[in-house]
N, C-alpha and C positions, 0 to 999 in steps of 0.2 A: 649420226656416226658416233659410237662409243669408242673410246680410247682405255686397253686392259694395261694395267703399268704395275709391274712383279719389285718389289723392294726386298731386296735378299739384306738379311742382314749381315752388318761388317762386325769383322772381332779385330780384340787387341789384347796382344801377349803383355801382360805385367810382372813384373817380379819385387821383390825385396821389400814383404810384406810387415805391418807394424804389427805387432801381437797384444794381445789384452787378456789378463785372465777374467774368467764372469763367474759369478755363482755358479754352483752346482759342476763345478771340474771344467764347465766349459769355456774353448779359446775362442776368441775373436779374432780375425787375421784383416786388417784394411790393407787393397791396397789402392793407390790414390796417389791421381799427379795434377797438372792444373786443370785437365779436362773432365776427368773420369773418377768415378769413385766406385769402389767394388767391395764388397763385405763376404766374409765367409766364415763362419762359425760352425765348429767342431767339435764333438765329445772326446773321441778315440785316435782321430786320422790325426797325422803327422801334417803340417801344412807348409801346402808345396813351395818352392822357393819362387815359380814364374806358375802361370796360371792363364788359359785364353779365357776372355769374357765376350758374350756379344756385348755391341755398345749399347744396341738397345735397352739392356737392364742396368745402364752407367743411372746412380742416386742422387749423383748432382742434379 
């Protein structure tokens, strides 16, 4: 007997991101609390104030 087990992944809305400027124009946005850490880096885009992430891609 084989047993099929489906793992949906969970997300988590973040907001009130840190900003970083980096070479070449671009911004860095973290955002990060005691569990989770999420990066998102931008040329052009304005970055968002809250943000859903799956947890799966959390860097911690």
């Amino acid at each position: 007997m084989s047993l099929a087990f489906n793992a949906a992944a969970s997300q988590i809305t973040m907001s009130n991101p840190d900003e970083q400027e980096l070479k070449g124009g671009k911004l860095l946005y973290t955002y990060e609390n005691s569990i989770y850490l999420f990066t998102l880096v931008t040329r052009s885009q304005p970055c968002p104030y809250s943000k859903t992430f799956d947890t799966s891609d959390n860097e911690k």
